[in-house]
C-alpha positions in Angstrom: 2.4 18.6 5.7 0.6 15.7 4.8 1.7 11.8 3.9 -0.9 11.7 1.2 -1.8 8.4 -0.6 0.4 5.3 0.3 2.2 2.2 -1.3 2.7 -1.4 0.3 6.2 -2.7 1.5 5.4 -5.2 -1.9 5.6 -2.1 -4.2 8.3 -0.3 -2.4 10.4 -3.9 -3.1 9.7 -3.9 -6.8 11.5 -0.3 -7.2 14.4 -1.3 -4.8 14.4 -4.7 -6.8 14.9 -2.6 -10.2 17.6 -0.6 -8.5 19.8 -3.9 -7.7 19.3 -5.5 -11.1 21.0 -2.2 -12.9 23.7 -2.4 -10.3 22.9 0.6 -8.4 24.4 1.3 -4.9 20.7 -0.3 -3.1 22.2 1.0 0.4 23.4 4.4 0.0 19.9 4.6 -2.3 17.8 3.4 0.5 20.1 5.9 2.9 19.0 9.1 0.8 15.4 8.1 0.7 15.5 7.7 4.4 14.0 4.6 4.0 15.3 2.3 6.8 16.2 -1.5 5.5 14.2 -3.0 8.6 11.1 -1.4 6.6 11.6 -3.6 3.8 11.0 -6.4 6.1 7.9 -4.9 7.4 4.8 -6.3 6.2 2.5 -3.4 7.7 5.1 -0.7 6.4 3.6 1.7 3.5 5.7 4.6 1.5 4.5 7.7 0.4 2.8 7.4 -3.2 4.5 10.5 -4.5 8.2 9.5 -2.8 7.4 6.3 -4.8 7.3 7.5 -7.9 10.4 10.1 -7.3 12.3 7.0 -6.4 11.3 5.2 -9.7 12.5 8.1 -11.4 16.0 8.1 -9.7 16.4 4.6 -11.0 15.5 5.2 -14.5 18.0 8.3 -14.7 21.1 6.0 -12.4 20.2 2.2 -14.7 19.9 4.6 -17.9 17.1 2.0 -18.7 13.9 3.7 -20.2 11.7 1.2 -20.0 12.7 0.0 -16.2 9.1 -0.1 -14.9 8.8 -3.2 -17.5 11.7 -4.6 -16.4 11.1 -5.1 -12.9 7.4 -6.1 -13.6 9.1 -9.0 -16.0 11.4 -9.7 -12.9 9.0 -10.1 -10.1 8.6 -13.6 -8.6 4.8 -15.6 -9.1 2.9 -14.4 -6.4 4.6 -11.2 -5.5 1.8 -9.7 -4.4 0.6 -12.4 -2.3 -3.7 -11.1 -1.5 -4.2 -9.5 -5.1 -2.6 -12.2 -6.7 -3.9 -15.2 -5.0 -7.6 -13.6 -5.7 -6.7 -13.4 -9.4 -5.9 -16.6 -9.8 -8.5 -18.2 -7.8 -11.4 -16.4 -9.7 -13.7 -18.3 -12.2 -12.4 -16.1 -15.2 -10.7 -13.0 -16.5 -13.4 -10.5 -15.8 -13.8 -11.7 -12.0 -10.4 -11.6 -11.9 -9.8 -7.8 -12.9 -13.2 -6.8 -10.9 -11.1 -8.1 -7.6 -7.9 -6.8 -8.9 -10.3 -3.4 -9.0 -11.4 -3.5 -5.4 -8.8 -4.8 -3.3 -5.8 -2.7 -5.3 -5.7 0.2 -2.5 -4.1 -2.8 -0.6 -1.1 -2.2 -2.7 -1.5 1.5 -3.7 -4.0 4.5 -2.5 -2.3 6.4 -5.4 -4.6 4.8 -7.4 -7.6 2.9 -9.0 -8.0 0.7 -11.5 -11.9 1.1 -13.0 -13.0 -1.7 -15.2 -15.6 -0.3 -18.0 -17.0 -2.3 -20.2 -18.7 -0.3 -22.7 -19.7 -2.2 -26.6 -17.5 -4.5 -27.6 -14.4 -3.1 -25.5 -13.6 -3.4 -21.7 -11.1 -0.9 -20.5 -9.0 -1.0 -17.2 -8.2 2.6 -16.9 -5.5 4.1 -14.3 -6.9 7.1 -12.3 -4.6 8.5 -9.9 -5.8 10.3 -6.4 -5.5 14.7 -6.4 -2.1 14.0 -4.8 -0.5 11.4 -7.1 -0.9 12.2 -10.4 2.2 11.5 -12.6 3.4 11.4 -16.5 6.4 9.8 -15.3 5.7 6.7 -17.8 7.5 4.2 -14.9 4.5 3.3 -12.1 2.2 3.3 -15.2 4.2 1.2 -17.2 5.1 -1.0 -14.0 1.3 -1.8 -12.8 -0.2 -2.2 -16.8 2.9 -4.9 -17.4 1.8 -7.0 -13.8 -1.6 -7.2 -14.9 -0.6 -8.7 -18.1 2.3 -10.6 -17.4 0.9 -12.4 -14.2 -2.6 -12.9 -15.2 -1.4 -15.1 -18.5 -0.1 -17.2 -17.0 -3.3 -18.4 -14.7 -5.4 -17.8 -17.7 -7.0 -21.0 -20.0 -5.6 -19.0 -23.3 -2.6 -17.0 -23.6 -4.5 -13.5 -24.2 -3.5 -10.1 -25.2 -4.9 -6.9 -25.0 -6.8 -5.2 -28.0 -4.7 -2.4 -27.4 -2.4 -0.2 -24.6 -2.7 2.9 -24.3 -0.3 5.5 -21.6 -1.6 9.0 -21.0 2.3 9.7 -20.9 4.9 10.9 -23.7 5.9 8.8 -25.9 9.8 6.7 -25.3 12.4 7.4 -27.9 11.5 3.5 -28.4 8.1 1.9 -28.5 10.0 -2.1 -28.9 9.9 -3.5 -24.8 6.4 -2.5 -24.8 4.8 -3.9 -28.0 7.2 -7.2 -26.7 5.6 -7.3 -23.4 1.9 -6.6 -24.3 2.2 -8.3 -27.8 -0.3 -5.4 -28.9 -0.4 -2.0 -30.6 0.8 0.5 -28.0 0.0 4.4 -27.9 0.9 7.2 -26.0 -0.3 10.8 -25.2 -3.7 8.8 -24.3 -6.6 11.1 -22.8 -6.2 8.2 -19.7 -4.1 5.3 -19.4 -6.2 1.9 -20.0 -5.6 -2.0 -21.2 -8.1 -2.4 -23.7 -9.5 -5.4 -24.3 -11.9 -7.2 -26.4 -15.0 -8.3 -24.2 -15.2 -11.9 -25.3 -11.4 -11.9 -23.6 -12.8 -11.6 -20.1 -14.4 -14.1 -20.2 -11.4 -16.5 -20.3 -11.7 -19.3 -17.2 -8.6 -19.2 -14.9 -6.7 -22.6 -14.5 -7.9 -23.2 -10.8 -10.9 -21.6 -9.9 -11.3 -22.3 -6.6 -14.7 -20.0 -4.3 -13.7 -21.5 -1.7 -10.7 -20.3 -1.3 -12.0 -16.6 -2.5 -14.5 -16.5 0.0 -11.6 -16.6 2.3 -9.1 -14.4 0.4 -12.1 -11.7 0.4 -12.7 -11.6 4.2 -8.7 -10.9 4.4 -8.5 -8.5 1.8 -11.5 -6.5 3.7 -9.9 -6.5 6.8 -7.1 -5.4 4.9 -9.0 -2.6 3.3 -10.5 -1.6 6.6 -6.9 -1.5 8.3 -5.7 0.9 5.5 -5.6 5.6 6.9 -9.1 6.4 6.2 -7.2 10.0 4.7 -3.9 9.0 4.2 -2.9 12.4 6.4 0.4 12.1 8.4 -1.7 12.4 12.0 -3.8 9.3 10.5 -0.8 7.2 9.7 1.0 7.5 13.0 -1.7 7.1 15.3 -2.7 3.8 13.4 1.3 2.8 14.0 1.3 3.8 17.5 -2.1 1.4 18.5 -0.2 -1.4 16.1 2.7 -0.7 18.1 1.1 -0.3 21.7 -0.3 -4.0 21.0 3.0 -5.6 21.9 5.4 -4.0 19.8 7.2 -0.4 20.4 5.9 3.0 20.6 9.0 5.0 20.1 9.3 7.5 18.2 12.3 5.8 16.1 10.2 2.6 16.0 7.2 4.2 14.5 9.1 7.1 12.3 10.4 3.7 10.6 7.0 2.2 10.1 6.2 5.6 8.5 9.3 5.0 6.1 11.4 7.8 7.5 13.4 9.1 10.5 12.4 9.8 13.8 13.6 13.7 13.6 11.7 14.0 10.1 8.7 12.7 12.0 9.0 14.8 15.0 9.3 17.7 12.7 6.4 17.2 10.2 4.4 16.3 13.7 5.3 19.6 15.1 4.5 21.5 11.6 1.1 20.0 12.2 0.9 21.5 15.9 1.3 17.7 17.5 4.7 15.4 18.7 4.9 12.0 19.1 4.4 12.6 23.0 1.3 14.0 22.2 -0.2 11.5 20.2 1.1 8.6 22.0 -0.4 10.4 25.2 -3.9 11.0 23.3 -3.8 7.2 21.7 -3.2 5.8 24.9 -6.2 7.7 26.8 -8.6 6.5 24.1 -7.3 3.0 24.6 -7.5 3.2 28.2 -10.9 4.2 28.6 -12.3 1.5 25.6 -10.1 -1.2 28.0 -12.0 -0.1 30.7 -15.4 -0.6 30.1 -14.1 -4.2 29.7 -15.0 -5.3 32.9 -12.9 -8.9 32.0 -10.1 -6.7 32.1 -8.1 -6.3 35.7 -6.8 -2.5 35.8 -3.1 -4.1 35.9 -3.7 -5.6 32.2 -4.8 -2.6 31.2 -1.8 -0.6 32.4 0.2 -3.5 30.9 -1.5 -3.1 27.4 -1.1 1.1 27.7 2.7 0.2 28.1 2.7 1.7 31.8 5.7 0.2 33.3 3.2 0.3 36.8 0.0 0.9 37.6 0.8 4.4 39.6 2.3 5.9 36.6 -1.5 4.7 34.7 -3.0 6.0 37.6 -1.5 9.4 37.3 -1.6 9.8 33.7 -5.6 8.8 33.8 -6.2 11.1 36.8 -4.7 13.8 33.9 -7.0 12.4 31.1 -10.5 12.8 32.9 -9.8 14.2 36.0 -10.9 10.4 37.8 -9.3 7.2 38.2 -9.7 4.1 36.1 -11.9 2.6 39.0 -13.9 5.8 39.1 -14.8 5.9 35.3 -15.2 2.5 35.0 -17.7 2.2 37.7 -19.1 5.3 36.3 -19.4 3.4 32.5 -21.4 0.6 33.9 
């Protein structure tokens, strides 16, 4: 069993956002998901990619809205996706814009990339999706090409459009929301979903350009980058929740099965379908810890059992003595 590729908390809150302006029932929704509310408040939480799009998909069939990915992009506050949109806005022009909308997108979705080809007299931003995300379900699609559009006009010198849309999915019963919204011919059935635009477009200034500012913005967005599961696997995510969590916060297993958006017996059992628990990994993220805080000679052995979460320094002692067969002062005398 495997998590596979991963949205932001931002991304998650653009479905549920959808799902409240058609009325729907958000709690008993969120309650079949298993997506705990506290998550929603979670800046560091991420949902599966493919969940995502099933949920998008649930709220299309319940709102009886067709084109609800438009919708909710149309709906979403200035700024929504604080980072990605912040960089947009701050770059010289429309090209630099979409090349940082490019790079720092698996901030908001490892689903999938955004490519920006410029090839002639065209530039294409094409949607490729990761082995375990692609989708003809028109709504993510639909969703991510209107926020391009609709939230870099605004910061742009001109009010642009695109030479053209094209979705690699099936065509709606009605074509009218998106030739509203993109103010250009759309098609469907498309070999791969792109914005196409004429080259001379991207070169439109922003409103306030301002490097300094993106010099900044970059740094953050590659910590983010560097913060995101190197495979996306189950194993990766939790172990990356558990050191978060072992850095002040809680280890538990409900704690971190909510991080993971779902509950802590779905967790223990995909853990134990992958041959692990959560005692296990907590027990093997904790050794690593202790013996990188160890060969920290600024570091008294009690802080270290404090940081480990070790209610007291015997119970690090014996869980250490377990590890590597010493104890803390043995390795770390051994380590210098």
């Amino acid at each position: 069993m495997n998590l596979g590729s991963t949205v932001n908390v931002k991304t998650l809150r653009a479905v549920v956002g959808a799902a409240r302006a058609a009325g729907l029932d958000v709690p008993d929704l969120l309650r079949r998901w298993e997506i705990p509310r506290s998550s929603l408040e979670d800046p560091d939480f991420r949902f599966p990619h493919r969940r995502w799009v099933g949920l998008w998909q649930e709220v299309e069939e319940l709102s009886g809205d067709p084109a609800v990915g438009l919708h909710a992009a149309e709906r979403l506050p200035a700024e929504h996706f604080d980072l990605v949109d912040y960089l947009m806005a701050s770059s010289p022009d429309l090209r630099t814009g979409l090349r940082r909308f490019e790079r720092y997108f698996a901030i908001i979705s490892t689903g999938v990339t955004h490519p920006l080809r410029e090839a002639g007299e065209l530039a294409y931003l094409e949607r490729r999706y990761a082995p375990d995300s692609v989708t003809r379900i028109p709504h993510p699609a639909e969703f991510a090409f209107a926020c391009v559009v609709l939230r870099s006009r605004p910061v742009s010198e001109l009010d642009w459009r695109p030479h053209s849309v094209r979705f690699a999915h099936p065509a709606p019963p009605s074509a009218g929301e998106h030739r509203r919204i993109f103010q250009c011919p759309v098609t469907f059935d498309a070999e791969v979903s792109a914005i196409v635009f004429d080259r001379r477009t991207l070169a439109i200034p922003m409103k306030a350009p301002r490097p300094e500012l993106c010099r900044l913005l970059e740094a953050h967005g590659e910590e983010q980058l560097r913060r995101l599961p190197t495979e996306g696997g189950l194993l990766d995510l939790a172990r990356r929740a558990l050191l978060e969590e072992l850095r002040g916060g809680n280890p538990e297993l409900n704690h971190v099965a909510r991080k993971l958006g779902m509950s802590g017996r779905t967790l223990q059992r995909r853990l134990g379908e992958l041959g692990t628990s959560h005692h296990a990994l907590l027990d093997e993220v904790r050794r690593d810890l202790a013996m990188a805080y160890l060969k920290d000679a600024s570091l008294a052995v009690s802080e270290v059992t404090f940081l480990l979460g070790f209610s007291e320094v015997s119970n690090f002692y014996r869980a250490f003595r377990r590890w590597t067969g010493s104890t803390p002062l043995e390795f770390r005398r051994a380590a210098a």
